[in-house]
N, CA and C atoms as an extended XYZ file, in Angstrom:
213
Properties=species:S:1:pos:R:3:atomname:S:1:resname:S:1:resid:I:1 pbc="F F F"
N         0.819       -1.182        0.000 N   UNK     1
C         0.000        0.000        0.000 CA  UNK     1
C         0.872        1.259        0.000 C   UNK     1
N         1.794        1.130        0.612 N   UNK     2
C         2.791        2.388        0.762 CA  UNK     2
C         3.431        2.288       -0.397 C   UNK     2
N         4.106        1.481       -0.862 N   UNK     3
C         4.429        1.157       -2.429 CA  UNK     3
C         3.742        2.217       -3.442 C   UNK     3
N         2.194        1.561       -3.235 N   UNK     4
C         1.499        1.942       -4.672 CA  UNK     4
C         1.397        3.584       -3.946 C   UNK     4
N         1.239        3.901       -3.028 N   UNK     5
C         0.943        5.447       -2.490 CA  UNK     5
C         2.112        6.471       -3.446 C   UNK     5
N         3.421        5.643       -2.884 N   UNK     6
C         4.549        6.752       -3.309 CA  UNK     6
C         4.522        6.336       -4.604 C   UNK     6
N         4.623        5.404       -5.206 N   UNK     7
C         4.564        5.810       -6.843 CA  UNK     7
C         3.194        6.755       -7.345 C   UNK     7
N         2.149        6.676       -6.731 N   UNK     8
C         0.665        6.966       -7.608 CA  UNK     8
C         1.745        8.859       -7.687 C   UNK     8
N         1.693        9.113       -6.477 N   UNK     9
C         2.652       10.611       -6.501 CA  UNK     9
C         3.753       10.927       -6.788 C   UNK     9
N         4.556       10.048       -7.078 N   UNK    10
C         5.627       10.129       -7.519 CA  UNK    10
C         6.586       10.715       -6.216 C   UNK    10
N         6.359       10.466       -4.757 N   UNK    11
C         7.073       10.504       -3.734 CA  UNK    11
C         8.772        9.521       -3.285 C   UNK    11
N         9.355        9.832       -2.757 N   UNK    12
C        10.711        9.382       -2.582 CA  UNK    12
C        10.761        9.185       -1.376 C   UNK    12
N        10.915        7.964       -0.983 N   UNK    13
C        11.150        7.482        0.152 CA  UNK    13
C        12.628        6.911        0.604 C   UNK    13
N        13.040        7.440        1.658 N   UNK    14
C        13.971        7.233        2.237 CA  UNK    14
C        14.654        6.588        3.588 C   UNK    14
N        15.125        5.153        3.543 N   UNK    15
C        15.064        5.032        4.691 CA  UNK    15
C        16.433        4.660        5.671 C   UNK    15
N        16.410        5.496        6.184 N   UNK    16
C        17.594        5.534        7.408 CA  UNK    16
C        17.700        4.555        8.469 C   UNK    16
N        18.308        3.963        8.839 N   UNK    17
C        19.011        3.617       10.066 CA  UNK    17
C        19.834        4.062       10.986 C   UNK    17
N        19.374        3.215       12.131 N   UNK    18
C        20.671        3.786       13.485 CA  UNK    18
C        21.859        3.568       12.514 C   UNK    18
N        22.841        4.617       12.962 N   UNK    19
C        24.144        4.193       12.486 CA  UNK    19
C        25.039        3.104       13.379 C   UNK    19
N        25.812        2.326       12.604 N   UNK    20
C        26.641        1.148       13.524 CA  UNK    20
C        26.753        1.024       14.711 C   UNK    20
N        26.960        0.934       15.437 N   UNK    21
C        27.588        0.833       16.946 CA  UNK    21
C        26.054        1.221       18.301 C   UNK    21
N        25.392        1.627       17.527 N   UNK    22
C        24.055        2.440       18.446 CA  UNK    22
C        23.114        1.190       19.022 C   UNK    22
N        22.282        1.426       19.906 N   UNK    23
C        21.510        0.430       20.381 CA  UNK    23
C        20.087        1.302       20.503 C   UNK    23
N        19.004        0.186       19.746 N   UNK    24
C        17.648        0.872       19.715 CA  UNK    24
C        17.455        1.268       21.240 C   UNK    24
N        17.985        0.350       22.333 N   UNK    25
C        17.536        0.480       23.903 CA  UNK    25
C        18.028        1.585       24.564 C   UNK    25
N        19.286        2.233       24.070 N   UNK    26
C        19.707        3.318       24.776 CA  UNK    26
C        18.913        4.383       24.563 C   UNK    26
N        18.098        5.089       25.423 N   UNK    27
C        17.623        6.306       25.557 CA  UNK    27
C        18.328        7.675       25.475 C   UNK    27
N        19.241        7.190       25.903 N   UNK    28
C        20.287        8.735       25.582 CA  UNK    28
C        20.650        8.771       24.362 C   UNK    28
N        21.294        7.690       23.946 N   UNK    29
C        21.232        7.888       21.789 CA  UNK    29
C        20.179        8.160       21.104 C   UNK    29
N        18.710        8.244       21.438 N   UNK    30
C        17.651        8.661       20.826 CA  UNK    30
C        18.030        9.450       20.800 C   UNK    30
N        18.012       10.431       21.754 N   UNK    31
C        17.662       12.381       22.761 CA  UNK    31
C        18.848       12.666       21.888 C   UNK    31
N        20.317       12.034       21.870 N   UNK    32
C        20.902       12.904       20.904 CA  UNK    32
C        20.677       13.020       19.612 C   UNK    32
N        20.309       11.376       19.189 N   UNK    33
C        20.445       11.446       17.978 CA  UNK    33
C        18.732       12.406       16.951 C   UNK    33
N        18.499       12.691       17.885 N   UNK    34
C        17.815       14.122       17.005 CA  UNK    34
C        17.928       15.356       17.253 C   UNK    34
N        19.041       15.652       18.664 N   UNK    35
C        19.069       17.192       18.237 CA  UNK    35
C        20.737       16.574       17.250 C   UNK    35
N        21.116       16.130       16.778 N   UNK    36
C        22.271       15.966       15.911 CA  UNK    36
C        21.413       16.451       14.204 C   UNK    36
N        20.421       15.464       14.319 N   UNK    37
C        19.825       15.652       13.124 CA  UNK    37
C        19.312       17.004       12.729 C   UNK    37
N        18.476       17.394       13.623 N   UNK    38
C        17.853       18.862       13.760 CA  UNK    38
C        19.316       20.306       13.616 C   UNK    38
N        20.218       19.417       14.018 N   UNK    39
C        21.655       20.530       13.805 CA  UNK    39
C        22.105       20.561       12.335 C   UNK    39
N        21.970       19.788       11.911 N   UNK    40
C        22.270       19.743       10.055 CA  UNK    40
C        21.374       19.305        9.031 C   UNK    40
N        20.176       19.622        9.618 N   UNK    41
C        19.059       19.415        8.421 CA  UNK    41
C        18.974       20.151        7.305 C   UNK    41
N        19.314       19.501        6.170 N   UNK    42
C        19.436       20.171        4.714 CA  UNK    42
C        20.339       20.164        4.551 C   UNK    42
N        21.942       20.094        5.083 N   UNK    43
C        22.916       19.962        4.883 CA  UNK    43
C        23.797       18.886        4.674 C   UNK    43
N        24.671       18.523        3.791 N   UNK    44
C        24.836       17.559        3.060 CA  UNK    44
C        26.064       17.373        4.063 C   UNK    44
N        26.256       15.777        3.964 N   UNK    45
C        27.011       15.120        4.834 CA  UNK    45
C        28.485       15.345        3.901 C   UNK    45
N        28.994       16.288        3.637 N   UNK    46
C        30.021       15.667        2.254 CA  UNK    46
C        31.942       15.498        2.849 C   UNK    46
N        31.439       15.095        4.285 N   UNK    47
C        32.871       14.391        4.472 CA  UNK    47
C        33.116       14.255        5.728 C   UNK    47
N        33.927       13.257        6.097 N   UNK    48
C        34.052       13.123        7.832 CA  UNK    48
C        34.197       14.320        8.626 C   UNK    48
N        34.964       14.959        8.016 N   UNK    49
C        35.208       16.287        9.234 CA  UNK    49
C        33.939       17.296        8.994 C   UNK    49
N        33.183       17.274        8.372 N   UNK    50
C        31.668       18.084        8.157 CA  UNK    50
C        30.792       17.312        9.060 C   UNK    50
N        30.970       16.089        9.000 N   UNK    51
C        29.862       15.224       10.231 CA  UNK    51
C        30.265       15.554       11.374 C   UNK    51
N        31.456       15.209       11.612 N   UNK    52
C        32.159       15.939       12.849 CA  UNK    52
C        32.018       17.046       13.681 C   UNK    52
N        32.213       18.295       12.849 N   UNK    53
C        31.390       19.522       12.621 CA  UNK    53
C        29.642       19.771       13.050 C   UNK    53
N        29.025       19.113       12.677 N   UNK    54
C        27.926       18.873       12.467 CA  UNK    54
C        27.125       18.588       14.166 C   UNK    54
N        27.959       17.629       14.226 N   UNK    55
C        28.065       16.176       15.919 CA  UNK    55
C        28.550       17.632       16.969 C   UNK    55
N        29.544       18.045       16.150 N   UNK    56
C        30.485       18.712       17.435 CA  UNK    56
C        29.544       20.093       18.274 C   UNK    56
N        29.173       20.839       17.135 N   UNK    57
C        28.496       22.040       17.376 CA  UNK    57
C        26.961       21.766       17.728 C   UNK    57
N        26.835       20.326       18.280 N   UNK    58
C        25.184       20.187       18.817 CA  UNK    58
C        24.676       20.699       20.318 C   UNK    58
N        24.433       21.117       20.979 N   UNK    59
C        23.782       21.425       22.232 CA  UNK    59
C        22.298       20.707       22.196 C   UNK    59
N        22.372       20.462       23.231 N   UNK    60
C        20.616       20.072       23.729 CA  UNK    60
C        20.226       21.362       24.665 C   UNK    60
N        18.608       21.180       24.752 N   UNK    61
C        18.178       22.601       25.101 CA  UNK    61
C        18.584       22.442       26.814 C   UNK    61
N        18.283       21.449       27.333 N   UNK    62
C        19.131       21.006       29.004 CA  UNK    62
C        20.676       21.586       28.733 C   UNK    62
N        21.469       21.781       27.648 N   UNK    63
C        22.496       21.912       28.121 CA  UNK    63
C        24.121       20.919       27.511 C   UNK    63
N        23.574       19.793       27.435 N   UNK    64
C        24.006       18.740       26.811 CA  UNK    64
C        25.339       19.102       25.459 C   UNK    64
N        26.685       19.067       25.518 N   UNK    65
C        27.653       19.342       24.450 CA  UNK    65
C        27.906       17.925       24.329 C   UNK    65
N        28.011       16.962       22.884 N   UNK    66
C        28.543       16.226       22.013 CA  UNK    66
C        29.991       15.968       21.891 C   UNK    66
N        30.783       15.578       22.036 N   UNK    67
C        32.012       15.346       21.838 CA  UNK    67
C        32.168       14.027       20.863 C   UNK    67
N        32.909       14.316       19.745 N   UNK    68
C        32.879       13.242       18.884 CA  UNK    68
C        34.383       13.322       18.222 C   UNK    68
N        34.225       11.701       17.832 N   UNK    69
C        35.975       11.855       17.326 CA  UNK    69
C        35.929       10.514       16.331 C   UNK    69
N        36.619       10.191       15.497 N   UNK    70
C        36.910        9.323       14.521 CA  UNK    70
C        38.290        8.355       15.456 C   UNK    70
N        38.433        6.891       15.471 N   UNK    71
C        39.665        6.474       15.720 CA  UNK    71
C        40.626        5.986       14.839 C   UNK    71
């Protein structure tokens, strides 16, 4: 049904996943992982140190700073 929906309109569906390492059960990776999203919406992922960027400059409205790093 969702199938025939997005073709009848010609809609684009997209679907994301947790990224690697994340667990659906952790509650604190939710809470970040949307003010992360909400920090670079529309903006194109176009390289590790831009995600980085992206991760780094997040705040939550509590207060909350991100620290992120590549190993």
């Amino acid at each position: 049904m969702q199938l025939a929906f997005c073709n009848r309109f010609s809609f684009e569906v997209k679907v994301c996943h947790y990224p690697p390492g994340s667990s659906k059960w952790n509650p604190i990776e939710h809470r970040m992982f949307s003010f992360i999203s909400s920090n670079w919406a529309g903006q194109p992922p176009l390289g590790y140190e831009t995600v980085l960027k992206f991760i780094r400059t997040t705040k939550t409205t509590a207060g909350l700073k991100i620290r992120a790093f590549f190993k």
